[in-house]
N, C-alpha and C positions, 0 to 999 in steps of 0.2 A: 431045865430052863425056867427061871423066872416067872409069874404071871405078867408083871408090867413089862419086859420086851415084845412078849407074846399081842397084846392089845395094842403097843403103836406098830409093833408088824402089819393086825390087821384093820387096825384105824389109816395106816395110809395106803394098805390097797383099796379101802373103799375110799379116799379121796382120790384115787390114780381111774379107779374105776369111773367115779362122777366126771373128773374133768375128761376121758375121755367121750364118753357119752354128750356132753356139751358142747363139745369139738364137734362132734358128729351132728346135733342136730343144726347149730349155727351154720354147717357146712350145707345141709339140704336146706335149709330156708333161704341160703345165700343163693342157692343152683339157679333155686323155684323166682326167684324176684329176678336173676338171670335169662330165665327160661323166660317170665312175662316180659320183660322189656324188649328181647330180639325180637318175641312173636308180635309185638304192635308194633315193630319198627318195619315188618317185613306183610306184604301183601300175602295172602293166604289163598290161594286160588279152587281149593279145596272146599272152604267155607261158602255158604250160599249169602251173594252180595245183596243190597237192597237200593235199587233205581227210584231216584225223585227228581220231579221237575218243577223247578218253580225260577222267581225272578230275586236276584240276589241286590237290593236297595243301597246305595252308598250314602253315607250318610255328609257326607262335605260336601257331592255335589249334586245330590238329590235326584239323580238318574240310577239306570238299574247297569251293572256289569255285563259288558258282552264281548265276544270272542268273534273278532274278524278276522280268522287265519291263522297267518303269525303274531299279531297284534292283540291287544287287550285294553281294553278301556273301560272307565263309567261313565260313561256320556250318552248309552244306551235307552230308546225309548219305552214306556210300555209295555211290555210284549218280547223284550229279549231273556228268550226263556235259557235256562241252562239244567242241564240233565246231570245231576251227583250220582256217583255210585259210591255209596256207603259199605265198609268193612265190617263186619257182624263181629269182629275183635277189634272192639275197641272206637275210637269215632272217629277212625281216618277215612278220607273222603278224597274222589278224586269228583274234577269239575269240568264239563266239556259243553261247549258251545252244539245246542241243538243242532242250526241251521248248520254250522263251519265242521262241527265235528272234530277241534281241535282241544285239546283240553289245557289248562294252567298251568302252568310249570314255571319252577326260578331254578335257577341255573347258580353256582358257583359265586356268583359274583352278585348275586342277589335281584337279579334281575330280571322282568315276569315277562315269559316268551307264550307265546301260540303252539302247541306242538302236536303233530296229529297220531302219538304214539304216545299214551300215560300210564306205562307201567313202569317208568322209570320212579324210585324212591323221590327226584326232584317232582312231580307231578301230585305227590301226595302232598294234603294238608290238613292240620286236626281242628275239629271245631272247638272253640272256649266260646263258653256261655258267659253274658257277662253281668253283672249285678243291675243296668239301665236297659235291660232288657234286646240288646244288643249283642253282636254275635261277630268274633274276630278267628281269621283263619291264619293260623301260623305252621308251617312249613316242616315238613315228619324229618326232613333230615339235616335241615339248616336250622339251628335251638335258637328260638326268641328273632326270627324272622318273620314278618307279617304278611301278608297280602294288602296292600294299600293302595291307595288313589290321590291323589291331589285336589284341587280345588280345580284345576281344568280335565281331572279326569284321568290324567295321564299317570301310569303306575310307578310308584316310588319303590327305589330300591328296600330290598331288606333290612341292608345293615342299618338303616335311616331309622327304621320303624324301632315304635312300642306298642305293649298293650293300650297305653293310655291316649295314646293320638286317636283324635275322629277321623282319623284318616284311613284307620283299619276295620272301624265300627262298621260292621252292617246288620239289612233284615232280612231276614228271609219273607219272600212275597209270594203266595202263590198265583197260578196263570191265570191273565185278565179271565173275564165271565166265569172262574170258578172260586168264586170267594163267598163262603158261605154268610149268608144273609142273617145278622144279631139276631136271637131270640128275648123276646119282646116280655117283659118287666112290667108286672101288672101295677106295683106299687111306685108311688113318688117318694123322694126324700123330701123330707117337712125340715123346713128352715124358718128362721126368722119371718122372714117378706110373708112367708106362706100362712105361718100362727096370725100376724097382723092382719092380713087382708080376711083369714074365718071372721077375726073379734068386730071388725067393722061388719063386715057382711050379718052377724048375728047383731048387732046393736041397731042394723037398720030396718031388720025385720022381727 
């Protein structure tokens, strides 16, 4: 036998050998990106959750979101607290009306009910941070659905919404009397007005 059949003999088992190794790894990165996207899609009840309460601010109609029952509105005064429980995988959140005890939920048709059971996937929503310092919740199982409000308050369908509408902006407020108090800035900013008013003050004395 030859030397030269003998070297592309085994010049293509080591090509046979690489591409199957590359097959292999593309296949467990493929699993692993599989594996993360079911488990944020799916409540974890194993995982320890993390409760927060505070007042959720609309920003179109300048009242805070609150949960009467079946119903949901932003027409909410001061003080309508709502209690999150956050997913420790991931920043899905479910959101429930203190007092009513019902939590948020869209339904199918895009539509935001009162429901007093939120471990259905419709009751979950992920938080987006938004670049104006603003904070939009969009819907874990309905893609590019929002949470929104109107100008009187009243909640707009899913299919309606974007990122980009004030209609879905909000802030996170925490409960009246717990708002911690500025810490106090020994120094001023020196402008214009402030340089002028020294140079007279020193020319008159």
């Amino acid at each position: 036998m030859s030397p030269l059949p003998s070297r592309f003999f085994y010049l293509c088992l080591h090509f046979l050998v690489l591409y199957f190794q590359i097959q292999e790894s593309q296949q467990s990165s493929a699993d692993f990106r599989f594996y993360i996207e079911n488990h944020t899609r799916i409540s974890d009840d194993l995982s320890r959750k993390q409760v927060r309460i505070y007042q959720l601010y609309s920003r179109t109609t300048g009242k805070h979101v609150q949960i009467l029952g079946k119903k949901v509105n932003a027409n909410g005064d001061d003080g309508a607290l709502l209690v999150v429980e956050t997913e420790t995988f991931g920043s899905h959140i479910r959101i429930k009306g203190k007092e009513s005890e019902h939590y948020i939920c869209m339904n199918d048709k895009g539509k935001i009910v009162g429901r007093p059971d939120g471990r259905k996937q419709e009751c979950v929503f992920v938080e987006e941070f938004l670049e104006n310092n603003y904070t939009a919740l969009v819907s874990a199982r309905y893609q590019g659905w929002y949470l929104g409000f109107n100008r009187k308050g009243r909640p707009k369908k899913g299919s309606r919404t974007t990122q980009r509408q004030q209609e879905v902006h909000f802030m996170k407020r925490p409960p009246r009397g717990r708002e911690d108090p500025p810490e106090g800035f020994p120094f001023t900013t020196v402008t214009k007005r402030t340089r002028r008013a020294r140079r007279l003050k020193a020319r008159r004395t």
